[in-house]
Backbone as numpy.savetxt, mean C-alpha at the origin, in Angstrom:
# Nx Ny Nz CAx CAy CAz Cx Cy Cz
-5.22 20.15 -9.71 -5.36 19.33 -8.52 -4.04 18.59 -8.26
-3.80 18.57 -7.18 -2.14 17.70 -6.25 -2.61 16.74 -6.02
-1.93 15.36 -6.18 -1.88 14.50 -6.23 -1.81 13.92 -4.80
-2.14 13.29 -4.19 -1.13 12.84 -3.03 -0.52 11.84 -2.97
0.35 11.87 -1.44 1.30 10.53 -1.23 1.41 10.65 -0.29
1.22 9.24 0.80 1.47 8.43 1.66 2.78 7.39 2.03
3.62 8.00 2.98 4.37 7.65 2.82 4.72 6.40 4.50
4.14 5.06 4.54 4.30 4.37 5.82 5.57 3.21 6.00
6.81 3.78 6.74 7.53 2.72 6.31 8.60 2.84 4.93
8.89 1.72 4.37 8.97 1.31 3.11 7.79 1.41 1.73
6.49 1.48 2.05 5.15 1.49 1.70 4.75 2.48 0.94
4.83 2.93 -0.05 5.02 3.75 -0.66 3.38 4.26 -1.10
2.39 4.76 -0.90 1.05 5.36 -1.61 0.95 6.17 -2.01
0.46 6.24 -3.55 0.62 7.42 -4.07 -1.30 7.31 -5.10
-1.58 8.78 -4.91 -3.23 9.03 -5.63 -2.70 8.79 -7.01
-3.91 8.20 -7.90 -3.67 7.96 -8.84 -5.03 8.55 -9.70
-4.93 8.95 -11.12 -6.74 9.24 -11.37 -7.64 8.29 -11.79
-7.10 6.92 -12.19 -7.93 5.94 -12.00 -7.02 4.30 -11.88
-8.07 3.37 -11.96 -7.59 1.71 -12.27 -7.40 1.40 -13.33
-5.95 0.69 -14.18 -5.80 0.74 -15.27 -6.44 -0.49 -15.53
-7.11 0.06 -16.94 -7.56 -1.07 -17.54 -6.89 -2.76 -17.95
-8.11 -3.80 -17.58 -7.28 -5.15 -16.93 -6.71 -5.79 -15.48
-7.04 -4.49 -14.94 -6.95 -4.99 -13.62 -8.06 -5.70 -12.62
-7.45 -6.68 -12.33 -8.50 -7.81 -11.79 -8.85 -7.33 -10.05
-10.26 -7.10 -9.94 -10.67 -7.33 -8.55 -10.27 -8.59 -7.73
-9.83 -7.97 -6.28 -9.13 -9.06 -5.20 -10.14 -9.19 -4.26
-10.54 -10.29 -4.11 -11.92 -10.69 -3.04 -10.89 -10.75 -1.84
-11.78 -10.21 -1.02 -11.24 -9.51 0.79 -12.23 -10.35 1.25
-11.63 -10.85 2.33 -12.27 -11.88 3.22 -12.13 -11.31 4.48
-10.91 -10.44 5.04 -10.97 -10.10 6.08 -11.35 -8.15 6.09
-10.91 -8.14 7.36 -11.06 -6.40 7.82 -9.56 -6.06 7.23
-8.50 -6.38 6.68 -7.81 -5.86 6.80 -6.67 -6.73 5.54
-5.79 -5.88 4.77 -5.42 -6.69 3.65 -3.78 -6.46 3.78
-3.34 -7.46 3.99 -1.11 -6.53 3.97 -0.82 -5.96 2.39
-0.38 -5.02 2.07 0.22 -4.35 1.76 1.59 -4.25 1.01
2.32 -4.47 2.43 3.65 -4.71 2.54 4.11 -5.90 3.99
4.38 -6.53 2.97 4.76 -7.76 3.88 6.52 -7.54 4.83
6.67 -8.16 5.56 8.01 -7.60 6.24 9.05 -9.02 6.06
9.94 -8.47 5.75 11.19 -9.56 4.88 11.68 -9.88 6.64
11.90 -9.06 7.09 13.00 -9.41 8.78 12.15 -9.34 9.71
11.41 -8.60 10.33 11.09 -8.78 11.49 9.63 -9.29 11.94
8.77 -9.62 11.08 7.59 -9.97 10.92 6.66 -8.84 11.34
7.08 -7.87 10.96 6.24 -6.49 10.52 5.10 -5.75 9.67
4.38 -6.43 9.18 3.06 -6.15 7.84 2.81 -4.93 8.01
2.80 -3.99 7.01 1.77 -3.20 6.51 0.94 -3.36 6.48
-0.58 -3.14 6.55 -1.95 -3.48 6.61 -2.73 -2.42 6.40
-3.91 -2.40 5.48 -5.02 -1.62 5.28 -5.86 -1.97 6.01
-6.81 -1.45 6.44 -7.91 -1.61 6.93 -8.88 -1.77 5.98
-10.63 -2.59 6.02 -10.74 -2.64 4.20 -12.40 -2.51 5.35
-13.54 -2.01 4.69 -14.10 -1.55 5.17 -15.40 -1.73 3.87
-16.66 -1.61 4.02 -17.53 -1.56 2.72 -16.91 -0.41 2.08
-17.55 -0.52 1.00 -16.91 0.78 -0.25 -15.31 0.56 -0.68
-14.73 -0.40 0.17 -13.47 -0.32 -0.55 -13.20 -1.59 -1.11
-12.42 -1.26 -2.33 -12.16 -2.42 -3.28 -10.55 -2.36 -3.54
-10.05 -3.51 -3.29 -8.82 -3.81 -4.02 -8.42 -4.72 -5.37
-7.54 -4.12 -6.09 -7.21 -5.00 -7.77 -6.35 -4.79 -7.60
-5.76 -5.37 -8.75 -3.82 -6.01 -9.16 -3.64 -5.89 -10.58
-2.80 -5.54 -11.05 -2.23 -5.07 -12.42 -1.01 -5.00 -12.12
-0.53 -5.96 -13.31 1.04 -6.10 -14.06 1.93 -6.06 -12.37
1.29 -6.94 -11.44 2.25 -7.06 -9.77 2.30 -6.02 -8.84
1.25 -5.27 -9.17 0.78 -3.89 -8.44 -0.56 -3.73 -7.94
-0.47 -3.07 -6.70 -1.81 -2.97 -6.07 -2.60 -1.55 -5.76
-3.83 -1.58 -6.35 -4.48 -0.52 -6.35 -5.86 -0.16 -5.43
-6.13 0.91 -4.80 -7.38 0.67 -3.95 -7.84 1.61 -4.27
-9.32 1.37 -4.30 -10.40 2.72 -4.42 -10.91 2.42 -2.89
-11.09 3.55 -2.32 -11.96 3.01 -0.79 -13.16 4.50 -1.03
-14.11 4.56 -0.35 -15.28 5.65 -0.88 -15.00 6.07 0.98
-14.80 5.72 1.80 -14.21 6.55 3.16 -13.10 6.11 3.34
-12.47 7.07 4.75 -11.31 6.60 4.98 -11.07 5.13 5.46
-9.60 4.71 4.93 -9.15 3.54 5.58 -7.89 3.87 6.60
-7.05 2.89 7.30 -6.02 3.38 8.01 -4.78 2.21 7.41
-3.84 2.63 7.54 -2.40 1.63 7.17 -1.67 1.63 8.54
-1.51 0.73 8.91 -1.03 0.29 10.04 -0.31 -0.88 9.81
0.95 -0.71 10.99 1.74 -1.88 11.19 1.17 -3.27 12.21
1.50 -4.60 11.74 0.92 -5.78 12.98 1.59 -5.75 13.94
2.88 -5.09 13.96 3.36 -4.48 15.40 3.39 -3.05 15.78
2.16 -2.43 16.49 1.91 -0.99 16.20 3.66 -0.47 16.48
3.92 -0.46 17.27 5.23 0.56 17.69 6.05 0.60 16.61
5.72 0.15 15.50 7.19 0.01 14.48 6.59 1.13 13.63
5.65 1.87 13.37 5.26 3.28 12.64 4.16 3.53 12.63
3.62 4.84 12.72 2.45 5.20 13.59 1.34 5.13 12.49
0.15 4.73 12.79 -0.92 4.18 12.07 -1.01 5.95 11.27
-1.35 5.79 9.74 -1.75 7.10 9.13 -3.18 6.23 8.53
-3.72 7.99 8.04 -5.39 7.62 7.48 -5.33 7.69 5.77
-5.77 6.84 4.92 -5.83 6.68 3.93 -6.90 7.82 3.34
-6.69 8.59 2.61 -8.06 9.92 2.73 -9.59 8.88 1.54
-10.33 8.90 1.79 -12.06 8.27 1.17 -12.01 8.89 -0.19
-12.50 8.62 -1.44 -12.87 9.64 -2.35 -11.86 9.09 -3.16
-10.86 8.52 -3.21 -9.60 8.05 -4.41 -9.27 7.01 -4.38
-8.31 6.72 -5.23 -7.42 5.64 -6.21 -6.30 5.83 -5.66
-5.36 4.75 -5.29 -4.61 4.50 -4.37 -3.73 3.61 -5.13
-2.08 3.85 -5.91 -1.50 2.62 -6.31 -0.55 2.20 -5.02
-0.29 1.22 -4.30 0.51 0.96 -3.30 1.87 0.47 -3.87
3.53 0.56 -3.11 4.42 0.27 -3.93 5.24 0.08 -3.13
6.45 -0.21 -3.25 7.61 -0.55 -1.93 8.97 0.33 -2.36
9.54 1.00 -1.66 10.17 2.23 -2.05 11.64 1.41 -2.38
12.47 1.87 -3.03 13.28 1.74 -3.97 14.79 2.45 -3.05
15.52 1.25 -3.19 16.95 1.49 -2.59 18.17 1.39 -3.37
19.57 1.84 -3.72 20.66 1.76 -4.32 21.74 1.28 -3.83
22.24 0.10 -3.78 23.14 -1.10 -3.46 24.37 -0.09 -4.28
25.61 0.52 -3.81 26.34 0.74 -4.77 27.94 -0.02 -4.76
27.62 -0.62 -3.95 28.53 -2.40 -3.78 28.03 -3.21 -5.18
27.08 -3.54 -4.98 26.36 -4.64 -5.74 25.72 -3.92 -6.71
25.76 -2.59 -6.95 25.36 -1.43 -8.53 24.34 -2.23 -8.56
23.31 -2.30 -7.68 21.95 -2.56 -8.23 20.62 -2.06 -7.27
19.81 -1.87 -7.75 18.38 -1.41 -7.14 17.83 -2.71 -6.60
17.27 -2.12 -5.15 16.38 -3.17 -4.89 15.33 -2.31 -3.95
14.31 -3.41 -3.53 13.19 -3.17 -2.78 13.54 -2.60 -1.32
13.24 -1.25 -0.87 13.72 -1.15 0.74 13.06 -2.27 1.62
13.63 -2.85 2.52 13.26 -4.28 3.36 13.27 -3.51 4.64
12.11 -4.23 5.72 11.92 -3.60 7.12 12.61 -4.68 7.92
């Protein structure tokens, strides 16, 4: 079985085969949870969160099981086009990784 990956943005989703043990459930209050927050232009990533789906956190990482689809969308649609999260999996979310070779160092890609 292939794994998948979601790729929105900076936003990195990738299937995982489960929640690592210790990871604490995140109580959702709304329809919808950021993701990826936006450093410059006030841009969020956002899930859509729906019954059946649950979000947790481990070691500064975020993981989702959702049992249908969800969608990832930007709070300003025009900045990247809403994709569908597929129902049925484990979801680690992550922020994609850039190389400064001025400053020889890695950092977080910023929107």
């Amino acid at each position: 079985m292939s794994l998948k990956k979601i790729i929105h943005g900076e936003v990195v989703v990738l299937e995982v085969k489960k929640i690592p043990t210790g990871a604490k459930k995140i109580n959702i209050t709304e329809k919808y949870f950021v993701v990826g927050e936006s450093e410059t232009v006030g841009n969020d990533h956002r899930i859509s969160v729906s019954n059946g789906t649950n979000l947790y956190s481990c070691d500064g990482k975020l993981y989702v099981e959702n049992l249908s689809d969800e969608k990832i969308y930007c709070s300003a649609s025009k900045r990247h086009s809403e994709s569908v999260i597929p129902g049925g999996c484990i979801w680690d979310f992550g922020i994609a990784q850039e190389y400064d070779y001025v400053k020889m160092e890695k950092r977080n890609v910023a929107d």
